[in-house]
N, C-alpha and C positions, 0 to 999 in steps of 0.2 A: 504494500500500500504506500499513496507517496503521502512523505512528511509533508503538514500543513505548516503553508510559510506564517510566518506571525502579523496577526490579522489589525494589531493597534502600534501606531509607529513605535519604536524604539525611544524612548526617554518622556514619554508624554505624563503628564502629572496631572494625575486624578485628583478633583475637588471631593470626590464622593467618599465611600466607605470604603475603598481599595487601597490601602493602605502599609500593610505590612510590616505595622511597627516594632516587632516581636523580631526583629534579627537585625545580625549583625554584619550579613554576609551579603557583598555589593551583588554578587549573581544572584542570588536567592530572590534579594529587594528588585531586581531589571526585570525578574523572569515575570512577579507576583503584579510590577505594576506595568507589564506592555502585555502580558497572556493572560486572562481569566482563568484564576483556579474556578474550576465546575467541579460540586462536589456531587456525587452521586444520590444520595439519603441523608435526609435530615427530619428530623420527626417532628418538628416545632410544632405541627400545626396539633396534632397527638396530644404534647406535652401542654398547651394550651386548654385543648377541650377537659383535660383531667386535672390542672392543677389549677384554672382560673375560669372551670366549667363552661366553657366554650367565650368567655368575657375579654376578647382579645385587646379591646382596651386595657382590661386591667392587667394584663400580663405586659409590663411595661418594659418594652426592650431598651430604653434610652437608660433604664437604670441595670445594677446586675441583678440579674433572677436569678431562682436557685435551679436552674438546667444546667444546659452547654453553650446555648446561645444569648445573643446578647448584640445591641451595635455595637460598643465598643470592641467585642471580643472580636465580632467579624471581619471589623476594622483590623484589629491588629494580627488578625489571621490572614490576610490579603485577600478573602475570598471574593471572589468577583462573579462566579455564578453558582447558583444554588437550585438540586432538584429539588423540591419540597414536598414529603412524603405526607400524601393521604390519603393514609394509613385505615385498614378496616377490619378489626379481628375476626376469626373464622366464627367466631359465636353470632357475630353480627347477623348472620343468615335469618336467626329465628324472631331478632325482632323487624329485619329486614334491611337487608344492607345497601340496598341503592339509595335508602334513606339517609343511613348513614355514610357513604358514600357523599350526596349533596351538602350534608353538613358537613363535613372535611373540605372537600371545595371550597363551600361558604367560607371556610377560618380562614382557609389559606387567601380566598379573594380579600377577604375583609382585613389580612397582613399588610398584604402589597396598599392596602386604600389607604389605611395608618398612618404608615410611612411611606408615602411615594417620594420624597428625597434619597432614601435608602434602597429600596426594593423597586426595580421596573421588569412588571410581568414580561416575561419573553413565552413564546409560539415557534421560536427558529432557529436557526444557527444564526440570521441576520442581527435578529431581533436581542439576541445577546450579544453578539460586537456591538450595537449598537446602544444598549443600556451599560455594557462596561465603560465603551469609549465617553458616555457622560456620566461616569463615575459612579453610577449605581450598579446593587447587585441584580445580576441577571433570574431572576425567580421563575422558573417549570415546577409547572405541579408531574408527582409520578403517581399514578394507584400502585397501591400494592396490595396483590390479591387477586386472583380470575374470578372468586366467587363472587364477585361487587357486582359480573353481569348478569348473574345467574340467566344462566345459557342464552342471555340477547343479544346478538348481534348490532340491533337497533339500540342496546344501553350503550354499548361498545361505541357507535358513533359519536350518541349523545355526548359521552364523557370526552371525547374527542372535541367536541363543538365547545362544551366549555372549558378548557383549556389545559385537559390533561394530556399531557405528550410522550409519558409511558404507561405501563401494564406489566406488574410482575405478575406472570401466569401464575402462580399459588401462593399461598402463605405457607403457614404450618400444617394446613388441611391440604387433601386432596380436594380437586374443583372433580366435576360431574364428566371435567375431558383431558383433567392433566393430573400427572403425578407430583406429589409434594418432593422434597429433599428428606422431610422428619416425619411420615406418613406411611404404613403398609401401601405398598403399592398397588394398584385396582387395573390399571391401566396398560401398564407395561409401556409407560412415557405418554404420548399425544393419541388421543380418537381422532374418529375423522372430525369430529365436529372441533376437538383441539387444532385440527392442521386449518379450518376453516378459517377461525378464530386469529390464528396467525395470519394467516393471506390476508384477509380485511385489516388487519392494524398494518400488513406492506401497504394494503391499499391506500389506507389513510395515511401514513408517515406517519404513525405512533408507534414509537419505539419497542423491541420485544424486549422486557429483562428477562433474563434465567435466574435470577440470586432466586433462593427457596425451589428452584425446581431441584427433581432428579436427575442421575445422570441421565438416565433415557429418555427423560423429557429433554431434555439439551440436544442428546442428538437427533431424536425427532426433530426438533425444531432447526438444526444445523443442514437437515436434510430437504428443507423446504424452503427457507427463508430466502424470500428477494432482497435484502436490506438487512445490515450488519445487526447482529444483535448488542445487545448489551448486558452485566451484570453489575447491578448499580450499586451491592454494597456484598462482597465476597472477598475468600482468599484462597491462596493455595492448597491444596489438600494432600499433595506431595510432602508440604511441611507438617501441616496439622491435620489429621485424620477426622476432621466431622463431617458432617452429612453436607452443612453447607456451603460448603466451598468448590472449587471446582478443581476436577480431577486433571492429570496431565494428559488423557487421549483428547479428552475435549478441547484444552489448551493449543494443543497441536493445530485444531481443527480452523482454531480463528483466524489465524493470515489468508483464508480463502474466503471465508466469513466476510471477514475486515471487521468484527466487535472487539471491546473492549470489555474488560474488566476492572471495574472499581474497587481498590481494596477495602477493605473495611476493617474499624478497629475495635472489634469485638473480642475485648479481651479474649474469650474461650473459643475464636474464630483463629489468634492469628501464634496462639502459644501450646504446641503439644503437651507441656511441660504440666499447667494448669488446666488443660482438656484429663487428661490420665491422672489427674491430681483428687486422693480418696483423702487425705486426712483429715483434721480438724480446719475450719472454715480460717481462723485466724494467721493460721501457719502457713495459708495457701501462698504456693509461690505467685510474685506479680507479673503478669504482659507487658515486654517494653516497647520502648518506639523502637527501638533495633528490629523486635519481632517483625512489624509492620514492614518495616526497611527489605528485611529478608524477601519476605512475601514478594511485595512491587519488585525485587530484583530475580526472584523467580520465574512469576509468571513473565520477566521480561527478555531471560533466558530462554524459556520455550515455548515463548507466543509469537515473541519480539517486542522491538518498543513501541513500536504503530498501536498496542493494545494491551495496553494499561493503563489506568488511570486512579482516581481516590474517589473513594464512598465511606466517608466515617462511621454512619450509624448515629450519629451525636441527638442526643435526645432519644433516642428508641435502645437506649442501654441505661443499667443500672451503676455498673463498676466502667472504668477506665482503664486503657491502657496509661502507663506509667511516663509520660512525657508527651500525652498527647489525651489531658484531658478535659479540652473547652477546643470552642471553633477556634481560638488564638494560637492553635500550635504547630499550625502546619509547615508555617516557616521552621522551626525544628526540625521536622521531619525530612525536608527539602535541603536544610546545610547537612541532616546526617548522608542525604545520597551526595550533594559535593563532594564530601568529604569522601564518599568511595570511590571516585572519581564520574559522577553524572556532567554530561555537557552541558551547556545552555538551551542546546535543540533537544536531548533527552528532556531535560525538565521543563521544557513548555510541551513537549509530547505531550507527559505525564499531566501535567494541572490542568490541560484543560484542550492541547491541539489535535488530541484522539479523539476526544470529545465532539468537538466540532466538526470533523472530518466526519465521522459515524451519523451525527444528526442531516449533515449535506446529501451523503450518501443517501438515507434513509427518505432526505425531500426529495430528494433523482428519481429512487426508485417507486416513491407513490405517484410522483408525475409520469411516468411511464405506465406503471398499471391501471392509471386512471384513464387514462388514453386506450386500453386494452377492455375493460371491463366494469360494470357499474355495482352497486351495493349489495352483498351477499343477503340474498333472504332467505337461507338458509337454516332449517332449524335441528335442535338437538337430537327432537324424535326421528328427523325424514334421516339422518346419517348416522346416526348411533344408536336406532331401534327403541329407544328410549330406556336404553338401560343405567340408568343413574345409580352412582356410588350410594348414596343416600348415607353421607358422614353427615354427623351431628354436628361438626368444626370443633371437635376438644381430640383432634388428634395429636399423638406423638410430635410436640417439640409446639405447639400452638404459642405457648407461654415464654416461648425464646425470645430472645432482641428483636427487635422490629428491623 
C-alpha cells in the first residue's frame, strides 16, 4: 500500500486542542502537530451516560473529570482525531437497542454541540484534514456491536445517515450472523446474511471493525470485503494469548486487505504476564507502555507499517496501562518508539496516515459499488432460513473493556 504523504503543511501551528504539551521530543511535537493522531475507541460518550446519567452538560470536560478524558488532557495528548464509541451492551437487546443505540448518538451529537471550538464532527477522511487543519478535534462516531441492527439492513443505513462511520460486527455476544471473539461459537464466523451485512456497509463507506470478532469471523470477512477493514481497538495475540486480539495468519492477511489495526491498551489485552496472572489481586503484576510498544512493533513486523495504528480503549477500561493512563500520554508512547528507532514517516503512519488512507480507500470503494448496485433489501429469514442464535447477550466475556 502506498505511504500517505502528510496531508497538513509541515510547521503549521494549531490554535485549537492539538497541542502536544506532554513531550519533550522535537519529532514526537512535528509529527502530533502537522498529522492527526486518530484514535480508534474512546468511550466518552459510555462514560457520560453512566456517571453524569446521560447530563452531558454536567460532565464538564473544561475541568478534570474523574475518567480518561478531558480538554486539557486531549490537548496535551496531541490528539487531533477521535472515533467516539457508541457503545451498546449485548443486554441492551431486551430493552431494545436501537433505542439505545439513538441515545449514544444523541450524547455523542450533543458533545460535538458543547464544545464546537474543541470537537468538529467529521463524515470523511476530508472532513478530518479539515477540522484538524482548524485546530479542532476531528470527532466519528463508531457503533460497537452488530446487535444494535438487529438483523436490518434498513437500521444499518439509518445509522449510516446519522453519522456513524463504523460497525464492530459483535461485542461480547454472538449477533444472529457473526461470531463473537468471547462467545461459543454458532456460526463458524459470517452467515450469508453476515456477508450481506458487510457488502452494504462497502456499499455505504462504513467502515468494517473486527476488534471482538472471531478468528473466523475475520476471515470471512477478509474473504469478501471490497474496502480495507479495520480493528479499532486490539493487539497482538502472538504476544498475548486472549481471544481479542488478532492472530498472526490474519495479520499476514492485511497488506492485501490494506486494514489497519489499532492497538489498544487494555491492560489484560497487551501483557501475557497479567493475562496468566492467578494470584492475589494486589500482587498483580502491572501493563506497561513498553507492553503497548511491543504490540505496535509486532503487528508492524508482520502486517507492515501501512497497518497499524492506536485505539486506546480510554474510558471503556477500568485499570491502566502503566504510562499511558489519560488521553495525555501518547506523546510517551511515540518518544518510546523514537527511541527504538521509529522514523518520522513510521510515526505519522502510525497516528493517524493509515488511518486516513483506509477511510479514502473505503470512500473509493463505496463510490464504485454504488455505481454497480442499489440498497440490499435483503432479509435475515430469505438467507439464513431464519435460524437465529437466540443468545440472551450475557455471553462469555460481555463484561470485558469496551
Amino acid at each position: 500500500m502506498r505511504r500517505l504523504v502528510p496531508l497538513v503543511a509541515a510547521g503549521l501551528a494549531l490554535a485549537g486542542p492539538v497541542s502536544a504539551q506532554d513531550t519533550s521530543s522535537e519529532l514526537v511535537a512535528r509529527v502530533l502537530r502537522t498529522t492527526p493522531l486518530i484514535d480508534g475507541h474512546n468511550d466518552l460518550p459510555w462514560e457520560i451516560r453512566n456517571s453524569a446519567n446521560r447530563d452531558v452538560g454536567a460532565y464538564d470536560l473544561r475541568g478534570r473529570v474523574s475518567g480518561h478524558t478531558d480538554l486539557e488532557r486531549l490537548r496535551a495528548g496531541g490528539v487531533g482525531g477521535q472515533f467516539w464509541s457508541i457503545y451498546v451492551p449485548c443486554d441492551a437487546v431486551a430493552e431494545g437497542a436501537a433505542k439505545v443505540q439513538l441515545e449514544q448518538i444523541d450524547i455523542a451529537q450533543q458533545l460535538f454541540q458543547t464544545y464546537p471550538d474543541a470537537f468538529g464532527p467529521a463524515l470523511s477522511a476530508s472532513d478530518v484534514e479539515r477540522e484538524f487543519g482548524a485546530g479542532r478535534i476531528a470527532s466519528l462516531m463508531g457503533m460497537e456491536g452488530g446487535h444494535v441492527l438487529e438483523n436490518s439492513l434498513g437500521a444499518l443505513r439509518a445509522y449510516y445517515a446519522a453519522g456513524a462511520r463504523y460497525l464492530t460486527l459483535t461485542h461480547g455476544c454472538n449477533t444472529d450472523w457473526a461470531d463473537s471473539a468471547t462467545d461459543d461459537p454458532v456460526h463458524d464466523g459470517l452467515t450469508r446474511f453476515g456477508q450481506e451485512v458487510v457488502r452494504e456497509m462497502n456499499r455505504l463507506g462504513m467502515l468494517v471493525d473486527l476488534s471482538h470478532t472471531s478468528p473466523a469471523t475475520m476471515h470471512d470477512v477478509l474473504d469478501i470485503a471490497e474496502a480495507p477493514v479495520i480493528y479499532s481497538h486490539s493487539s497482538a495475540r502472538a504476544l498475548t494469548d486472549h481471544p481479542r486480539n488478532v492472530p498472526d495468519d490474519v495479520l499476514r492477511r492485511l497488506p492485501d486487505n490494506g486494514g489497519v489495526v489499532m492497538v489498544t491498551f487494555v491492560p489484560g489485552f497487551v501483557s501475557e504476564a497479567l493475562r496468566t496472572y492467578e494470584g492475589p489481586p494486589a500482587d498483580a503484576p502491572r501493563a506497561l507502555l513498553t507492553d503497548v510498544a511491543d504490540h505496535i512493533e509486532h503487528i508492524r513486523d508482520v502486517a507492515g507499517i501501512d497497518h497499524v495504528g492506536l485505539g486506546g480503549d480510554f474510558d471503556g477500561i477500568s485499570t491502566v496501562v502503566l504510562g499511558l493512563e489519560d488521553v495525555s500520554t501518547y506523546p510517551a508512547l511515540l518518544e518510546e518508539l523514537e527511541r527504538r528507532g521509529w522514523t518520522e514517516s513510521d510515526l505519522r503512519a502510525l497516528v493517524g496516515g493509515n488511518v486516513l488512507r483506509v477511510m479514502r480507500e473505503a470512500e473509493a470503494a463505496a463510490r464504485r459499488a454504488q455505481r454497480e448496485r442499489g440498497p440490499s433489501t435483503a432479509t435475515i429469514d430469505e438467507l439464513d432460513g431464519g435460524g437465529l442464535v437466540g443468545d440472551d447477550g450475557a455471553g462469555p466475556g460481555a463484561g470485558e473493556a469496551r
